[in-house]
C-alpha positions as CSV (number, residue, x, y, z in Angstrom):
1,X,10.9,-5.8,3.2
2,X,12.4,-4.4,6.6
3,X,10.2,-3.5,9.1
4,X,10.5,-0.4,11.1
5,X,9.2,0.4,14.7
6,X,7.7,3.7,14.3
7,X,5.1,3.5,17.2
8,X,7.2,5.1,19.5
9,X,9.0,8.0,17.3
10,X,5.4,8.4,15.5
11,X,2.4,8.0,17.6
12,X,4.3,8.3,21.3
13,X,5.5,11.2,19.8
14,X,2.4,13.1,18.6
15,X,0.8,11.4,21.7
16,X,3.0,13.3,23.8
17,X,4.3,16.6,22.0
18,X,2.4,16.6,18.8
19,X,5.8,16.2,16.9
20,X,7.3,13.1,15.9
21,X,10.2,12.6,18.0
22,X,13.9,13.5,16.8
23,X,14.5,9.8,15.3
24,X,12.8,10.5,12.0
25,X,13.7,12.8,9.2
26,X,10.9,13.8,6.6
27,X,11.9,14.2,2.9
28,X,10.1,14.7,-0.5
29,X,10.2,14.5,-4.1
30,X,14.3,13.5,-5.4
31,X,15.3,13.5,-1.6
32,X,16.4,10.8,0.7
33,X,14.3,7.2,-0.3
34,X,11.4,6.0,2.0
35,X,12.1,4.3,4.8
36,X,15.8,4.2,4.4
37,X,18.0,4.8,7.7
38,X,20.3,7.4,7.4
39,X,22.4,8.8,10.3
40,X,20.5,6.5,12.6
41,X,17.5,8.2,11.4
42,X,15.0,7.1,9.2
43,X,13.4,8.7,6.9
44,X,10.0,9.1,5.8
45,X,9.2,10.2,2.0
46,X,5.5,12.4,2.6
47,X,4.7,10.8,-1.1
48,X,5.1,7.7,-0.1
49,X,3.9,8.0,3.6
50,X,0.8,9.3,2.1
51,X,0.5,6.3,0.1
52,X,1.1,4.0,2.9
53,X,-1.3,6.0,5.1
54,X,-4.0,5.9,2.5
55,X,-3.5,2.5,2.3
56,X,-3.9,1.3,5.9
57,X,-6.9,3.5,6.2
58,X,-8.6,1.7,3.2
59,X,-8.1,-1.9,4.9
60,X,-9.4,-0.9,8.3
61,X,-12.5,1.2,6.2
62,X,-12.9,-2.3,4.9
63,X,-12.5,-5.1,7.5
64,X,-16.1,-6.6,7.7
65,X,-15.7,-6.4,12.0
66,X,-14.0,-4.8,14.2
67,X,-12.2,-6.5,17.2
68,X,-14.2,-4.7,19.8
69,X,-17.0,-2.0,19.2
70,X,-14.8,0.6,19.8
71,X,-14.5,2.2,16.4
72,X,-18.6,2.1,16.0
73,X,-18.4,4.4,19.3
74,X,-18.7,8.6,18.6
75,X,-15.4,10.1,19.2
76,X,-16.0,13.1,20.6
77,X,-20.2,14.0,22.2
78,X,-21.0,18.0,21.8
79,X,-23.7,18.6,24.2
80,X,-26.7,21.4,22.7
81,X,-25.4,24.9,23.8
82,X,-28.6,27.2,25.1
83,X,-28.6,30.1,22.5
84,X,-28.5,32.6,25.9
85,X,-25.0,30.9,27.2
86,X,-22.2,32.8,26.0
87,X,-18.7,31.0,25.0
88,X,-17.3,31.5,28.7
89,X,-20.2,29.2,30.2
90,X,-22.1,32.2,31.5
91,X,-25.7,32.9,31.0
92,X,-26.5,35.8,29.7
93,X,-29.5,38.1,30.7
């Protein structure tokens, strides 16, 4: 199996301009194969990303530790909004 380097087209990408950058093509269904370079692009079938997405998710759901404790850490804290503080931060009277 070839391995591609998608960390920078993929997640520098969405990291950066939430699009992948301009070295991947999408395809689905009878289109262009998975993973298969094609104008110096390569492609990415959504059925099979899916798949292959799905699939990495399950192994990390599964791994019995974690190398540090940052996936047991809340993502994002929402602090309790008073019910008299209106959406631009102001308090109403």
């Amino acid at each position: 199996m070839t391995s591609h380097n998608l960390w920078d087209a993929l997640r520098n990408g969405f990291l950066h301009s939430f699009v992948p950058k301009n070295t991947l093509t999408l395809s689905s269904g009878d289109g262009i194969g998975h993973l298969i370079e094609d104008n110096g692009k390569i492609n990415l079938k959504c059925e099979d990303l899916y798949t292959d997405f799905n699939d990495a998710c399950n192994e990390v759901i599964s791994m019995s530790c974690y190398p540090s404790t940052k996936m047991d850490s809340p993502l994002l804290y929402v602090p309790d909004i008073p019910d008299n503080t209106s959406y631009s931060g102001t308090t109403m009277n």
